[in-house]
PyMOL Python script that loads the backbone (N, CA, C, O; Angstrom):
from pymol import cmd

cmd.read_pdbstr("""\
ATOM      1  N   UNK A   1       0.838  -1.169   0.000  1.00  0.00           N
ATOM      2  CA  UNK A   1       0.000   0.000   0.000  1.00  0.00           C
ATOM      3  C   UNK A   1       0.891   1.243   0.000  1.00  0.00           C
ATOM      4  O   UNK A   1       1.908   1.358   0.685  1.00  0.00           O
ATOM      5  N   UNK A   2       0.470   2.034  -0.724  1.00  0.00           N
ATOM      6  CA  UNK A   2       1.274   3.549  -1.273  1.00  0.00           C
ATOM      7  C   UNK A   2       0.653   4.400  -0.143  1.00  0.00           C
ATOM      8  O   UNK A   2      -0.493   4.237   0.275  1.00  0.00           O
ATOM      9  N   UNK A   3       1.733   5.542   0.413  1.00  0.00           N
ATOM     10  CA  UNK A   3       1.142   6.576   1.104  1.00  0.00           C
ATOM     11  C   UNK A   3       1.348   7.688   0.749  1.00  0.00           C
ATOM     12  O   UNK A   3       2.478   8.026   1.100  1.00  0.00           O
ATOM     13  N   UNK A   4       0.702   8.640   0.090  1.00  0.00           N
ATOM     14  CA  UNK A   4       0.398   9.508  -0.756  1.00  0.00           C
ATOM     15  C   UNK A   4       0.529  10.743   0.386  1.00  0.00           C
ATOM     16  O   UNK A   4      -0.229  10.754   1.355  1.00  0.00           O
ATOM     17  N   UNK A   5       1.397  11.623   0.219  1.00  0.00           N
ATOM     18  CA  UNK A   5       1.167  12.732   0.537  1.00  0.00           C
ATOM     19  C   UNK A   5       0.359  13.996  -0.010  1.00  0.00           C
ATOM     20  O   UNK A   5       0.365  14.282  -1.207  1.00  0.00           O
ATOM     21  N   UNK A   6      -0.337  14.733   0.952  1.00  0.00           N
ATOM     22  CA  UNK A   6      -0.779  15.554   0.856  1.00  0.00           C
ATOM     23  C   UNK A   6      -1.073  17.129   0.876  1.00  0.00           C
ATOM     24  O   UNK A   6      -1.899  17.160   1.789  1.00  0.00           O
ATOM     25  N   UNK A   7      -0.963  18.123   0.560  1.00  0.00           N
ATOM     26  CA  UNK A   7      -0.399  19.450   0.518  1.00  0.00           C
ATOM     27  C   UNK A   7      -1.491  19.999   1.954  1.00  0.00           C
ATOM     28  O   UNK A   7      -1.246  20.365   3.104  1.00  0.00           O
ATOM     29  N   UNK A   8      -2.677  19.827   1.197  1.00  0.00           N
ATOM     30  CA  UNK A   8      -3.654  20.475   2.498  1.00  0.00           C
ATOM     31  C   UNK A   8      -4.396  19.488   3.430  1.00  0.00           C
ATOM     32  O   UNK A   8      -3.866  18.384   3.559  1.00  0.00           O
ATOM     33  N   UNK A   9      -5.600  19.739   4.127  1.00  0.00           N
ATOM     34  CA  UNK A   9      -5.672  18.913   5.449  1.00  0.00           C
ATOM     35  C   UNK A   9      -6.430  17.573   4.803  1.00  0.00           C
ATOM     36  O   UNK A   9      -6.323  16.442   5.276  1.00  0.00           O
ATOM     37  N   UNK A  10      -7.534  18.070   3.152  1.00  0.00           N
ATOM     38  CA  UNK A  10      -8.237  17.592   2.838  1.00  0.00           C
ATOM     39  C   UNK A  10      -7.680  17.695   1.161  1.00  0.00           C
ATOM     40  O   UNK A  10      -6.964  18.588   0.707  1.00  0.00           O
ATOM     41  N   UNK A  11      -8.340  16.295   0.281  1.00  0.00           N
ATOM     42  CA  UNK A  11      -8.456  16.723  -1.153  1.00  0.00           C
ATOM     43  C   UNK A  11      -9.528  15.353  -1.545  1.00  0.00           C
ATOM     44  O   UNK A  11      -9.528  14.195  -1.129  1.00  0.00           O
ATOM     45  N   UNK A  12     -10.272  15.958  -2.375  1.00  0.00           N
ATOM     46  CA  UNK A  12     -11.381  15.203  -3.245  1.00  0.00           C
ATOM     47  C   UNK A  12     -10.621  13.715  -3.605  1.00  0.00           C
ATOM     48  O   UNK A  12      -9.458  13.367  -3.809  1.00  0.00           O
ATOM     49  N   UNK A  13     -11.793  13.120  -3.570  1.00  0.00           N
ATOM     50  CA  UNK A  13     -11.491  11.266  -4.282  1.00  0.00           C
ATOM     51  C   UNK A  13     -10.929  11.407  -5.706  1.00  0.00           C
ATOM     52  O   UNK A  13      -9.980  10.758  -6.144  1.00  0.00           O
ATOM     53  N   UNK A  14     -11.502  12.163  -6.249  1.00  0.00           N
ATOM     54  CA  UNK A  14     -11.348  12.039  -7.701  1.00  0.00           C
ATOM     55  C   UNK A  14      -9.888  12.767  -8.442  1.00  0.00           C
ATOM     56  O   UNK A  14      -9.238  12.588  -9.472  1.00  0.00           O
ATOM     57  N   UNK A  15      -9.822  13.816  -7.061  1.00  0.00           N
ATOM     58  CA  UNK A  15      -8.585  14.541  -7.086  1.00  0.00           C
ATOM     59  C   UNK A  15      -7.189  13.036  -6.997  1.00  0.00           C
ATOM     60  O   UNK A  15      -6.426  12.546  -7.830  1.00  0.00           O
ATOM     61  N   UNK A  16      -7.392  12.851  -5.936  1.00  0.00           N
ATOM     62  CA  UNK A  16      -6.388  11.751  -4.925  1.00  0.00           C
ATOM     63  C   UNK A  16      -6.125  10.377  -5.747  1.00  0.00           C
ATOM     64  O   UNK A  16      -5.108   9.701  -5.588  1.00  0.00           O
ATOM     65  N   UNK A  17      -7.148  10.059  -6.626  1.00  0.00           N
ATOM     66  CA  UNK A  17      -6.780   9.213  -7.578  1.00  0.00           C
ATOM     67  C   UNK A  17      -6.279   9.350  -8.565  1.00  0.00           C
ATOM     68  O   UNK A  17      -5.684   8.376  -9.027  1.00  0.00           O
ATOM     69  N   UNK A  18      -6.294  10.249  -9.100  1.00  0.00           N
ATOM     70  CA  UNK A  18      -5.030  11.096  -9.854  1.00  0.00           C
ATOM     71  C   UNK A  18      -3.517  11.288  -9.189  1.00  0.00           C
ATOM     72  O   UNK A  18      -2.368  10.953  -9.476  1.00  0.00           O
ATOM     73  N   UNK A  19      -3.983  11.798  -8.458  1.00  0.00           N
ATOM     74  CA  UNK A  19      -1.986  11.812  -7.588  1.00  0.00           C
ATOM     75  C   UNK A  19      -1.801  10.452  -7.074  1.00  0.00           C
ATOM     76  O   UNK A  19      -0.597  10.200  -7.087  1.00  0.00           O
ATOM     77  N   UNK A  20      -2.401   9.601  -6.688  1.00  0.00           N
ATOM     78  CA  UNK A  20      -1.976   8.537  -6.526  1.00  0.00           C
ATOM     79  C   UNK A  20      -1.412   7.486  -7.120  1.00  0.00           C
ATOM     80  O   UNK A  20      -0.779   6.594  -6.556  1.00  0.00           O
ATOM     81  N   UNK A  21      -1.775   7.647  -8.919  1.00  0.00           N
ATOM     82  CA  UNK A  21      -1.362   6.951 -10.007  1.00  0.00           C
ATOM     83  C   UNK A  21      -2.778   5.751  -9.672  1.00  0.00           C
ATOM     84  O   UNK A  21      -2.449   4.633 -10.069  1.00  0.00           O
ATOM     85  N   UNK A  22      -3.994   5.765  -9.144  1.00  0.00           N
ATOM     86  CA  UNK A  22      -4.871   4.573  -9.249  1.00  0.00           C
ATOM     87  C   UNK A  22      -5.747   5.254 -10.306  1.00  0.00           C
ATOM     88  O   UNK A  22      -6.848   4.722 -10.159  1.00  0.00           O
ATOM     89  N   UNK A  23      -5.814   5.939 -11.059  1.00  0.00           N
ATOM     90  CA  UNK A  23      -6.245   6.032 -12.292  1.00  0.00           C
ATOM     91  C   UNK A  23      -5.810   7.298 -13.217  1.00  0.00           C
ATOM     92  O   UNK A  23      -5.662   8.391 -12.669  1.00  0.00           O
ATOM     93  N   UNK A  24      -5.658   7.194 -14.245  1.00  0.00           N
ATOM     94  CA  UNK A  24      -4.781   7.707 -15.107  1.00  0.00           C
ATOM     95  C   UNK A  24      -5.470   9.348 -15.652  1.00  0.00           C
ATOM     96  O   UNK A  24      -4.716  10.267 -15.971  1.00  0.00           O
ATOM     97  N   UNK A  25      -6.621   9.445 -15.672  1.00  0.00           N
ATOM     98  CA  UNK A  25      -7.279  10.615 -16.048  1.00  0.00           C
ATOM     99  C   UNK A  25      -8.245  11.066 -14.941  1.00  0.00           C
ATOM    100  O   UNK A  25      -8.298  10.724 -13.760  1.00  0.00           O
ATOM    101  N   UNK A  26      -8.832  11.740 -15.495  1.00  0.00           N
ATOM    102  CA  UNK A  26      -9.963  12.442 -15.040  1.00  0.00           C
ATOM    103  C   UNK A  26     -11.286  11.680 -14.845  1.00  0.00           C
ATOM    104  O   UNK A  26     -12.186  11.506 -14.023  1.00  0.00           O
ATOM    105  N   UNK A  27     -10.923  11.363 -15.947  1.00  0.00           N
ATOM    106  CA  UNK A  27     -12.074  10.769 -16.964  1.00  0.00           C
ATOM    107  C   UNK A  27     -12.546   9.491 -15.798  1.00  0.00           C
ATOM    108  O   UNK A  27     -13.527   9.401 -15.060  1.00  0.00           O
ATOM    109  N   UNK A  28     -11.088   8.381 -16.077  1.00  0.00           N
ATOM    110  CA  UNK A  28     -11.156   7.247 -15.477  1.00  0.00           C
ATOM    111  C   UNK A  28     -11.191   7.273 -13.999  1.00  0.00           C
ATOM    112  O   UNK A  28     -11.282   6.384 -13.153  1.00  0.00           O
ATOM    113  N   UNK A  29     -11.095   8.523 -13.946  1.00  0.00           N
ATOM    114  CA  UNK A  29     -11.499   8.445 -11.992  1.00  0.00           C
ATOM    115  C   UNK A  29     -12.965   8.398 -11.451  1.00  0.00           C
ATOM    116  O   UNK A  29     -13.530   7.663 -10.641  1.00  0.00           O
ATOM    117  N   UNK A  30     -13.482   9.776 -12.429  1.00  0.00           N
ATOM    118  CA  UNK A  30     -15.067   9.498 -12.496  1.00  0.00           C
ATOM    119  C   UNK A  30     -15.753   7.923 -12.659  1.00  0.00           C
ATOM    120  O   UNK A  30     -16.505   7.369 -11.858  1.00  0.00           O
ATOM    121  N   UNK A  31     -15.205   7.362 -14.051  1.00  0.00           N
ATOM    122  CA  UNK A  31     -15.667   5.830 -14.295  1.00  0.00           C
ATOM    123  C   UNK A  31     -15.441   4.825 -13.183  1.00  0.00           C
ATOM    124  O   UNK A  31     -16.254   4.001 -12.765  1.00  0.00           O
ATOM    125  N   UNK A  32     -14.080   5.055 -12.737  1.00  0.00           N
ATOM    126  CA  UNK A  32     -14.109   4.027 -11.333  1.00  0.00           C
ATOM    127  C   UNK A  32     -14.769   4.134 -10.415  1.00  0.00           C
ATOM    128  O   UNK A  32     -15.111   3.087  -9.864  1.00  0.00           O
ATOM    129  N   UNK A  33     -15.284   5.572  -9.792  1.00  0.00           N
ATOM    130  CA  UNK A  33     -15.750   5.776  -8.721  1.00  0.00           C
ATOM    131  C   UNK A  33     -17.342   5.576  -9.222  1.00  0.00           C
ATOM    132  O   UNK A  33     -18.104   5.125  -8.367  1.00  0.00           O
ATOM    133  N   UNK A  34     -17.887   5.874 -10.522  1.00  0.00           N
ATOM    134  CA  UNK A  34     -19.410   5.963 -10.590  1.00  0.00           C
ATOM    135  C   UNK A  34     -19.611   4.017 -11.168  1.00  0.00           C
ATOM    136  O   UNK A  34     -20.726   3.664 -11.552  1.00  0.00           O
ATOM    137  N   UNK A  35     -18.732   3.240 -11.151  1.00  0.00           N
ATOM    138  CA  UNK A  35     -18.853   2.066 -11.349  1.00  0.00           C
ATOM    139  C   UNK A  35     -19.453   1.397  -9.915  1.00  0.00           C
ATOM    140  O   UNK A  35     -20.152   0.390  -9.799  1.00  0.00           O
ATOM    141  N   UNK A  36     -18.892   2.384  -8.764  1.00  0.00           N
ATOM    142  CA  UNK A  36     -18.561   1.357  -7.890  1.00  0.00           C
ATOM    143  C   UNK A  36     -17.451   0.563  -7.541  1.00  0.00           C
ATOM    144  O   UNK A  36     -17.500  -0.391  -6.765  1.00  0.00           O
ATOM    145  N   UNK A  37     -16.263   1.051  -8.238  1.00  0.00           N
ATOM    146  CA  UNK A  37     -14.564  -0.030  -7.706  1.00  0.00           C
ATOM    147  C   UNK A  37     -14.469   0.904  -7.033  1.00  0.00           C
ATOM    148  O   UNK A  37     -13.394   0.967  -7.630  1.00  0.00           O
ATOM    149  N   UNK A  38     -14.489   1.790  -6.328  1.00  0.00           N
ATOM    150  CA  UNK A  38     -13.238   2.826  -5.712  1.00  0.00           C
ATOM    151  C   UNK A  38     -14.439   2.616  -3.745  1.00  0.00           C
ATOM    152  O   UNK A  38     -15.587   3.017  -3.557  1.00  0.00           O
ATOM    153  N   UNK A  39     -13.566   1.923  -2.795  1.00  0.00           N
ATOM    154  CA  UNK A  39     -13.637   2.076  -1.728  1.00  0.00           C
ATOM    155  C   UNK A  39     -12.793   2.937  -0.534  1.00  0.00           C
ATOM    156  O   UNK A  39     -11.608   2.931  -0.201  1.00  0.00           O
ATOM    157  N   UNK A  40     -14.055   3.726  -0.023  1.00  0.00           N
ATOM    158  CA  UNK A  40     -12.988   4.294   1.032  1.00  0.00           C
ATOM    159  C   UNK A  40     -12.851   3.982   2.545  1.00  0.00           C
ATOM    160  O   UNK A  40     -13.630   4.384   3.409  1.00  0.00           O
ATOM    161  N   UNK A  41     -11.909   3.319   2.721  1.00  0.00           N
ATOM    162  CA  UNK A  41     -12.329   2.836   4.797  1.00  0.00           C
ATOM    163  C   UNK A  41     -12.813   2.072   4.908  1.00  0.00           C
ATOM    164  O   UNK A  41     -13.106   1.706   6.046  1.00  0.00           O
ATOM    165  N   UNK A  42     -13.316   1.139   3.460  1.00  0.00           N
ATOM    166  CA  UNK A  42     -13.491  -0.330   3.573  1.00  0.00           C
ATOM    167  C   UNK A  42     -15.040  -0.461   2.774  1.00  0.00           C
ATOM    168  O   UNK A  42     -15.552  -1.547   2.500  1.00  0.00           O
ATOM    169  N   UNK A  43     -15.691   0.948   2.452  1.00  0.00           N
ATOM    170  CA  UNK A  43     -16.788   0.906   2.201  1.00  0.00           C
ATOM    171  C   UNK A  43     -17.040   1.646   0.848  1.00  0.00           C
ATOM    172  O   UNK A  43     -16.694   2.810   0.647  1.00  0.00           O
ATOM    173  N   UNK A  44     -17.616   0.927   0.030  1.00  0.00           N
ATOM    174  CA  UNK A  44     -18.097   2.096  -1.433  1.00  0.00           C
ATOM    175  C   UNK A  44     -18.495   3.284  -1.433  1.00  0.00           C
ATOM    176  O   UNK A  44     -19.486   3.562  -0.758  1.00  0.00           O
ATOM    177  N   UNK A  45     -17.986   4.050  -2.011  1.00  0.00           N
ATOM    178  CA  UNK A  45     -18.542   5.279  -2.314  1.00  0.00           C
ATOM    179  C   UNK A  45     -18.268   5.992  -3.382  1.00  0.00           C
ATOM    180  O   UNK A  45     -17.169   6.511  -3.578  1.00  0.00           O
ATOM    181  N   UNK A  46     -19.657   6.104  -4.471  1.00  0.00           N
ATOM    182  CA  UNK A  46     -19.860   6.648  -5.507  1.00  0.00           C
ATOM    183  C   UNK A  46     -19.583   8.588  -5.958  1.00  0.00           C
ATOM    184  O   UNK A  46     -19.696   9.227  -7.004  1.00  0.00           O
ATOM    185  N   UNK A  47     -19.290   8.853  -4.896  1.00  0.00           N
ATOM    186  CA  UNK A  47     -19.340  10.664  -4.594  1.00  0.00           C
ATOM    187  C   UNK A  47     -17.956  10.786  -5.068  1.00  0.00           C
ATOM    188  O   UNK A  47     -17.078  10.252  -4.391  1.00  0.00           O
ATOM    189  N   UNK A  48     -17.534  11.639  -6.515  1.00  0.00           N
ATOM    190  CA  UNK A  48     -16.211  12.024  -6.935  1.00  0.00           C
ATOM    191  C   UNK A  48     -15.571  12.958  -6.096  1.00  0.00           C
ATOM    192  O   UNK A  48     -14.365  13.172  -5.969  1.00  0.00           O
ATOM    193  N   UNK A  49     -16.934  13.704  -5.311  1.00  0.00           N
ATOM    194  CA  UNK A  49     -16.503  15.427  -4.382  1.00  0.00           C
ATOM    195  C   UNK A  49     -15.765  14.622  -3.180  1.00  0.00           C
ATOM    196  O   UNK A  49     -14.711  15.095  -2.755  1.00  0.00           O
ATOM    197  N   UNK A  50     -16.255  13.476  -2.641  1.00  0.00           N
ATOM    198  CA  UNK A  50     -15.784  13.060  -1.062  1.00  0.00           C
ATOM    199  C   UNK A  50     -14.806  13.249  -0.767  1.00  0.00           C
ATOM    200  O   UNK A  50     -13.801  12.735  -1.257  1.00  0.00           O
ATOM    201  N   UNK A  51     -14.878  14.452   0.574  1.00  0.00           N
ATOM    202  CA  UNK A  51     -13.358  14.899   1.086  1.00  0.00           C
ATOM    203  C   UNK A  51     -12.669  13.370   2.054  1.00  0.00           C
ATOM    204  O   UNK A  51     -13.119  12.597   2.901  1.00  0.00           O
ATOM    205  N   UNK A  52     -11.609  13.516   1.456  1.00  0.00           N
ATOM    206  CA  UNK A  52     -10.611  12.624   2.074  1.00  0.00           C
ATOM    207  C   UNK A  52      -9.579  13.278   2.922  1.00  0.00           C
ATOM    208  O   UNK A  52      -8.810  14.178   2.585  1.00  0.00           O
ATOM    209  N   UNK A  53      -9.691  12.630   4.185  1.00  0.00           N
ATOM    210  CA  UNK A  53      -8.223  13.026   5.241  1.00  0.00           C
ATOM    211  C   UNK A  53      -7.228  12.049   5.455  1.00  0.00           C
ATOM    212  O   UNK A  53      -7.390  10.836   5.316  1.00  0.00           O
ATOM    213  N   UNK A  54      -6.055  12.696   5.844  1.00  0.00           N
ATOM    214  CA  UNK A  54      -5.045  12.086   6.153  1.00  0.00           C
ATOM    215  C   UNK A  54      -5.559  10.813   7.289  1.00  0.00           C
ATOM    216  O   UNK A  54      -6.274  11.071   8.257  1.00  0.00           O
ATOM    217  N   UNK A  55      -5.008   9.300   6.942  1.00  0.00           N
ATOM    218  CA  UNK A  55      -5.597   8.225   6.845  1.00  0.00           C
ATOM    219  C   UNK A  55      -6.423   7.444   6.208  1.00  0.00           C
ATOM    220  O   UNK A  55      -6.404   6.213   6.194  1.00  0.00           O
ATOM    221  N   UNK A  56      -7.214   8.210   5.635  1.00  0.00           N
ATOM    222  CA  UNK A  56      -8.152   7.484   4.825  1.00  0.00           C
ATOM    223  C   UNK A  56      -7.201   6.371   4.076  1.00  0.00           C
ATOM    224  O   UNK A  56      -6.049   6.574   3.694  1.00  0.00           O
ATOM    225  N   UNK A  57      -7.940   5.158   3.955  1.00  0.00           N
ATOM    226  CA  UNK A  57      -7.598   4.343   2.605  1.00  0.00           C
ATOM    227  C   UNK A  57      -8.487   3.990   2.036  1.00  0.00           C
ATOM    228  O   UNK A  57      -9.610   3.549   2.279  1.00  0.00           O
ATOM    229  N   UNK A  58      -7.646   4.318   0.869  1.00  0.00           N
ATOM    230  CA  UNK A  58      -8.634   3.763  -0.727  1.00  0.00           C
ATOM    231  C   UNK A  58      -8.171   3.197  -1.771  1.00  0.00           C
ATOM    232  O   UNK A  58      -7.149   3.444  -2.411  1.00  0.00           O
ATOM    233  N   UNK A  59      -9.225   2.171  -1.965  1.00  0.00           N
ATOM    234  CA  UNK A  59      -8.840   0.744  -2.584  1.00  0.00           C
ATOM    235  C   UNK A  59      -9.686   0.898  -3.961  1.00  0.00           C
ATOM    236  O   UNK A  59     -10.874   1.217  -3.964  1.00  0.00           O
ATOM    237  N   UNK A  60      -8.969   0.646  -5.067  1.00  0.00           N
ATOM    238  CA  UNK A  60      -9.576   0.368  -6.520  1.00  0.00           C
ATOM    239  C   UNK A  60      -9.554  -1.037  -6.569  1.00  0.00           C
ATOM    240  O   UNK A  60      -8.604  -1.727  -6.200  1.00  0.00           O
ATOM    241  N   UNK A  61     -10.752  -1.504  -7.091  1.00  0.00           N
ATOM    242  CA  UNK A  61     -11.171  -3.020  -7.810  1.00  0.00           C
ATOM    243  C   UNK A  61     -11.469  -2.672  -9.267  1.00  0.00           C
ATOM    244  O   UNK A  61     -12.409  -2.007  -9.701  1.00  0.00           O
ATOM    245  N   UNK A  62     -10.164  -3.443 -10.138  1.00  0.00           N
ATOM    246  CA  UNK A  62     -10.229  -3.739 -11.322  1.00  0.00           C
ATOM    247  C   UNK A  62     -10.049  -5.236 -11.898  1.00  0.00           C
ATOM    248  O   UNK A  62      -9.570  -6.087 -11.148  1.00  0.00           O
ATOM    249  N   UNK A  63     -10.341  -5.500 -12.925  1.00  0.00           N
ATOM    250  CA  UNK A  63     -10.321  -7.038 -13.498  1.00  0.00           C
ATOM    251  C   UNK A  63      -8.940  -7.528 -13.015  1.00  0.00           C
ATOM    252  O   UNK A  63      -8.715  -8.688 -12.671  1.00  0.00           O
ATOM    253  N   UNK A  64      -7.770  -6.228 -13.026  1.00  0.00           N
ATOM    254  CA  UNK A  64      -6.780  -6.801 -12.696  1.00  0.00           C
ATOM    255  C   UNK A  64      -6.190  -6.897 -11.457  1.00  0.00           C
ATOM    256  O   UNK A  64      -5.069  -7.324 -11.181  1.00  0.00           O
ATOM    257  N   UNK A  65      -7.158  -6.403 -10.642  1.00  0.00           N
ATOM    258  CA  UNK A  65      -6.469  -6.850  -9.411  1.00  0.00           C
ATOM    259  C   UNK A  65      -6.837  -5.545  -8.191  1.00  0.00           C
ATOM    260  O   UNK A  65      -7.106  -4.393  -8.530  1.00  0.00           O
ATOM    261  N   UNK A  66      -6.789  -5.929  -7.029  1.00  0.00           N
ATOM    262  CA  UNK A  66      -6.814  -4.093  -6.529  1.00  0.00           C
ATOM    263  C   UNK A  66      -5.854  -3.574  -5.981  1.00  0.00           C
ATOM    264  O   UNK A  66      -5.010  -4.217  -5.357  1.00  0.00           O
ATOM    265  N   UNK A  67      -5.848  -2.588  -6.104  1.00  0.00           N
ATOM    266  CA  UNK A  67      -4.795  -1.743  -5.706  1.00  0.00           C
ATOM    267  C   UNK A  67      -5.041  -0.574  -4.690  1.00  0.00           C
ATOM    268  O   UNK A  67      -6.222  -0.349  -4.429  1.00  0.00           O
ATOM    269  N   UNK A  68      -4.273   0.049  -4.199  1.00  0.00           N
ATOM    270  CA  UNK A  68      -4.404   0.947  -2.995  1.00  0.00           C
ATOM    271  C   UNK A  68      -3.475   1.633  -1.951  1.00  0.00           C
ATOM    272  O   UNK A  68      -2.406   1.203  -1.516  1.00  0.00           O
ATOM    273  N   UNK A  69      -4.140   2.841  -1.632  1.00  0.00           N
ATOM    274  CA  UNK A  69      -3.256   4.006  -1.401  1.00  0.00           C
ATOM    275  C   UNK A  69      -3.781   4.832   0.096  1.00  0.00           C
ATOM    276  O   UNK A  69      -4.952   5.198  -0.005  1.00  0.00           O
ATOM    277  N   UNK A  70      -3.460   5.006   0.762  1.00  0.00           N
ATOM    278  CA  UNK A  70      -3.422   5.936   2.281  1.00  0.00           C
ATOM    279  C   UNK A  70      -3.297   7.271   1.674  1.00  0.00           C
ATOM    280  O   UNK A  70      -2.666   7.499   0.641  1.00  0.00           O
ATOM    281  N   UNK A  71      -3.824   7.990   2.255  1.00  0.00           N
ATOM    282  CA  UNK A  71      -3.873   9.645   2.707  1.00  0.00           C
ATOM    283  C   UNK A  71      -2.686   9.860   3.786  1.00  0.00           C
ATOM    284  O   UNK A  71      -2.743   9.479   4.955  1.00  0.00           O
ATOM    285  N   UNK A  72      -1.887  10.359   3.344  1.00  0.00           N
ATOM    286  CA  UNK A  72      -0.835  10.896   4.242  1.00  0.00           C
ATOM    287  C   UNK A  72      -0.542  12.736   4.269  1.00  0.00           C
ATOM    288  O   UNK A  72       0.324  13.212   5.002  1.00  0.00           O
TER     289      UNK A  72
END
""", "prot")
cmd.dss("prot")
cmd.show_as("cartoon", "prot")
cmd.util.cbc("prot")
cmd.orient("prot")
């Protein structure tokens, strides 16, 4: 598991999956998260806005496998 630093106290899901390298665009952050792969703290959540804090983890489910990253 990757621990991703963070500039401010908080930053968006859709933001954080971008700096994290768990999805490559914009685009594909929206698609993961409005699919349903993108968990935060163990639990789904479809909301691209959801503020994330330092600790949070979040886990992508793809065909290939999941992957995942901490809020630091």
């Amino acid at each position: 598991m990757d621990h991703v630093e963070i500039s401010d106290d908080i930053i968006r899901l859709g933001q954080f999956l971008k700096l994290a390298n768990l999805a490559e665009s914009g685009a594909q952050a929206r698609e993961l998260i409005s699919d349903g792969e993108v968990s935060v703290n163990g639990e789904v959540d479809t909301r691209r806005g959801r503020q994330l804090h330092k600790g949070d983890v979040i886990v992508v489910d793809s065909p290939a496998g999941s992957t995942s990253a901490t809020v630091s």
